[in-house]
C-alpha positions in Angstrom: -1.8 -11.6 5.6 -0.6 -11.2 2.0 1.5 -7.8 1.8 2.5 -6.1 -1.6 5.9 -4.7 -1.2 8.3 -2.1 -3.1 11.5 -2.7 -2.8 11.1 -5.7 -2.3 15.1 -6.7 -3.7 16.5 -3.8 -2.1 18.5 -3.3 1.4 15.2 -2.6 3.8 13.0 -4.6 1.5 14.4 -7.8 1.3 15.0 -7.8 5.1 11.2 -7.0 5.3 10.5 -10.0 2.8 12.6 -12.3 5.2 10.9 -11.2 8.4 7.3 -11.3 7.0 7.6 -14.6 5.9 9.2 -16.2 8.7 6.0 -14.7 11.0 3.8 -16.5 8.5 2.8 -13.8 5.8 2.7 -14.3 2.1 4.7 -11.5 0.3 3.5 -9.9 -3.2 7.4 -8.9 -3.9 7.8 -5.8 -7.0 10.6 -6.7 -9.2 11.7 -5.4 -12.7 13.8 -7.6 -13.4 14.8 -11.6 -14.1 17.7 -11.5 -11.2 15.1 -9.8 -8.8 12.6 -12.4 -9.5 14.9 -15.3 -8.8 15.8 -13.3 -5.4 12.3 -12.9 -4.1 11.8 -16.8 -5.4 15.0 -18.0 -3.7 13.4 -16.2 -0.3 9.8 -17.5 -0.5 8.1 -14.9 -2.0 5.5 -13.9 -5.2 6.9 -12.1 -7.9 4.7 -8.9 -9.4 6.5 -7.5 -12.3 6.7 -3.6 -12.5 7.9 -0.7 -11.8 7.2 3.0 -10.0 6.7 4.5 -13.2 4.0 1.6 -13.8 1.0 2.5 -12.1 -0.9 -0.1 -13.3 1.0 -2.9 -12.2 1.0 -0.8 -8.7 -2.4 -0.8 -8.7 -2.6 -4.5 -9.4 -0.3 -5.3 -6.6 -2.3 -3.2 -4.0 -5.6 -4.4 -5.5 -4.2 -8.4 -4.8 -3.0 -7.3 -1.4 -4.0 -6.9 2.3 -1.8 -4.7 2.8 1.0 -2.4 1.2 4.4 -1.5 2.1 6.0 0.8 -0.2 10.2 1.2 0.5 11.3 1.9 -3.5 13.3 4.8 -4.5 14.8 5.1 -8.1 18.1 6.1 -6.5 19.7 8.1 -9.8 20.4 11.1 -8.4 21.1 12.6 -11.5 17.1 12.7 -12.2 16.2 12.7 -8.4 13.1 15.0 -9.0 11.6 12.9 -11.5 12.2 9.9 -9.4 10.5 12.1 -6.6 7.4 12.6 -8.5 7.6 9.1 -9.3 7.6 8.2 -5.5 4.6 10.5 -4.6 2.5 9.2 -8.0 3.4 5.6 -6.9 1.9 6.4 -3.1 -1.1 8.2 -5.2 -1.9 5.3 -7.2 -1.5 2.5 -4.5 -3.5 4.6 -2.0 -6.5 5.0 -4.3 -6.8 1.3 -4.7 -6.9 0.9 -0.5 -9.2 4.1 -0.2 -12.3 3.3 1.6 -11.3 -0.4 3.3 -9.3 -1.0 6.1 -6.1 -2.4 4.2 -3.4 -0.4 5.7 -0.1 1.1 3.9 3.2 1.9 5.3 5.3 4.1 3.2 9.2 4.4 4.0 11.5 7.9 2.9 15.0 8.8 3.4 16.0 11.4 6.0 19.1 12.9 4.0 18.9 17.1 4.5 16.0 17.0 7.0 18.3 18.1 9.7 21.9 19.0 8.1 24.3 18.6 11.6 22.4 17.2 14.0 20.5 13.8 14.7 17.1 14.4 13.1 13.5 14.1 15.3 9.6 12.8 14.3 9.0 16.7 15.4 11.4 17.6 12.2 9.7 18.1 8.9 10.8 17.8 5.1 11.8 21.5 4.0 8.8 22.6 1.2 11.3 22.8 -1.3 13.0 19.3 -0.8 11.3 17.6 -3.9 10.5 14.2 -2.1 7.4 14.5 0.1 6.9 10.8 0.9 5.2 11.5 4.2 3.4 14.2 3.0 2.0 11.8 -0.2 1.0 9.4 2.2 -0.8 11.9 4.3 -2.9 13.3 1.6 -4.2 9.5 0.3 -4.2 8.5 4.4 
């Protein structure tokens, strides 16, 4: 299976990129940059250049792919709504592309605030006003 992944460089995405191709998957890895592509090289895998702000090159990467996972965040906190509305238009874009065939996408979010002082549950949801709705992007293009 060849997957197009977000995040690819990052913490949970380059331990996805490992795992995928040691069980015999090609990876479609998202990169911005030259170090990133000589990371995803150095672990096996096929460099897409772009960004979440690009959504063409998204939609390239989904359109190439047999399946998407999505696990990039623009983690600059000091423009985090922006980069949240960049999360939910990258899961918007991507999902069009798969709408209709049987290509599945998995879409990763953070849980920081869903449950302030105690351990956090499926049964808990994202507060309405908490600007990233990962889950509920990836609902609406499910």
């Amino acid at each position: 299976m060849r997957v197009f992944l977000t995040g690819a460089t990052g913490f949970v995405g380059s331990a996805i990129v490992r795992e995928l191709i040691t069980s015999g998957h090609q990876v479609l890895g998202l990169t911005r940059s030259d170090a990133g592509a000589e990371k995803l090289a150095s672990m096996g895998a096929e460099i897409h250049r772009g960004s979440l702000e690009d959504l063409k090159s998204l939609r390239d990467g989904a359109r190439k792919a047999d399946a998407v996972i999505h696990t990039a965040f623009n983690h600059d906190f000091s423009r985090f709504a922006q980069n949240c509305a960049d999360d939910r238009h990258a899961i918007e874009a991507m999902g069009a592309v798969l709408e209709g065939s049987d290509r599945p996408m998995l879409v990763t979010s953070g849980l920081a605030l869903i449950a302030p002082g105690r351990v956090a549950t499926e049964a808990d949801k994202t507060s309405p006003d908490f600007p990233r709705l990962s889950e509920t992007a990836a609902a609406a293009v499910a």
